[in-house]
C-alpha positions in Angstrom: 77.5 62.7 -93.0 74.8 60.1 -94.7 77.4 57.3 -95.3 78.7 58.2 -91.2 74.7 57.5 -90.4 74.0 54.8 -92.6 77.5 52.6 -91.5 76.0 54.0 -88.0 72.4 52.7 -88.7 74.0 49.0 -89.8 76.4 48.9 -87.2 73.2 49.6 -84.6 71.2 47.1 -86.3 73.7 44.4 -86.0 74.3 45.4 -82.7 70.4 44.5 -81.7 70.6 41.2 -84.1 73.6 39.9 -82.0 71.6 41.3 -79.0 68.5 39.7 -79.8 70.2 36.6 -80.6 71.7 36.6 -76.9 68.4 37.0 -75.5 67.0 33.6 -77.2 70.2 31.8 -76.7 70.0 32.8 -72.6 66.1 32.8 -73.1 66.3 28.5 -73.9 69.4 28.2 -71.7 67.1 29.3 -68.7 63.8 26.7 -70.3 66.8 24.1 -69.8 67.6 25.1 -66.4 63.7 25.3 -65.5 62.9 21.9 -67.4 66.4 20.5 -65.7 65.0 21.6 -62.4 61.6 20.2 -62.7 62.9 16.8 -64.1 65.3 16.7 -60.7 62.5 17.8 -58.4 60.7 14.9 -60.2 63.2 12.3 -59.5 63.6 13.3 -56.1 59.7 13.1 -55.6 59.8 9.9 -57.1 63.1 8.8 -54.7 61.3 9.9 -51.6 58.1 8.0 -52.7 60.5 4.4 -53.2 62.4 5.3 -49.7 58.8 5.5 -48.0 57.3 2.3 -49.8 61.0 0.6 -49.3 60.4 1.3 -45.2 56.9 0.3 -45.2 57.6 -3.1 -46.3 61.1 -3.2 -44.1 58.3 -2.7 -41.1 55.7 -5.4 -42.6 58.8 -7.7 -42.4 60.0 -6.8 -39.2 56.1 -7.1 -37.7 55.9 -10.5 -39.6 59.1 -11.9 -38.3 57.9 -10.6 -34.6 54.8 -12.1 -35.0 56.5 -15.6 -36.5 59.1 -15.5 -33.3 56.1 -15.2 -30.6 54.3 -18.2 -32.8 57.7 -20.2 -32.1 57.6 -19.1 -28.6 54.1 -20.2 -28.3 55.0 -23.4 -30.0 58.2 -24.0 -27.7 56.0 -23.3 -24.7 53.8 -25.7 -26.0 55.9 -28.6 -26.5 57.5 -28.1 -22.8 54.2 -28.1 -21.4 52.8 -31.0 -23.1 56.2 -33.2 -22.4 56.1 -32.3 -18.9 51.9 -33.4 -19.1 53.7 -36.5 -20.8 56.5 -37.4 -17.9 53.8 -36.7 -15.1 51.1 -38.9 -17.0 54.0 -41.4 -17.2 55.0 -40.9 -13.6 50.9 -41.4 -12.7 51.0 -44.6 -14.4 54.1 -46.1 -12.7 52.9 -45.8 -9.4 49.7 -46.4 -10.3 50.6 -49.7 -11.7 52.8 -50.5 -8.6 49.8 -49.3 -6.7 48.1 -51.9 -8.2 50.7 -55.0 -7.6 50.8 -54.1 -4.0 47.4 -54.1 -4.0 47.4 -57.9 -6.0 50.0 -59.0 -3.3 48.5 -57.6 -0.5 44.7 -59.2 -1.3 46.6 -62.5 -2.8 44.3 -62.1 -6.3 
């Protein structure tokens, strides 16, 4: 009966060895998964972070080629304006100076 509870006794005891041995093994397999999850939640942070950065300088560039377009504009407008002060200024002259022969013709001077 002794040697039947003693190969019992070892055969228990091994039993909660392995056992116990499970338990850390699963016990770091689950401290990998946790330190895996953190490390992913991390990188996504860290994603979300360059995606909202990336579109806030995608929207300073838009703005600044908007703004850079209207300047054009104002420049084309500009230059339209001030060559059509030009041809009128030019067109003043003309008949200003013919004015001013028929004038001289007219009073013989």
């Amino acid at each position: 009966y002794c040697i039947h509870y003693t190969v019992y006794i070892v055969l228990y005891t091994l039993y909660c060895i392995l056992y116990t041995i499970y338990n850390v093994l699963y016990t770091l397999y689950c401290v990998h998964c946790t330190v895996y999850i953190i490390l992913y939640t991390l990188y996504c942070i860290h994603c979300t972070v360059y995606f909202i950065l990336y579109t806030m300088y995608c929207i300073h560039y838009t703005v600044y080629i908007v703004l850079y377009t209207l300047y054009c504009i104002q420049c084309t407008v500009y230059i339209i304006l001030y060559t059509l002060y030009c041809i009128l200024y030019t067109i003043y002259n003309v008949l200003y100076t013919l004015y001013c022969i028929h004038c001289t013709v007219y009073t013989g001077n």
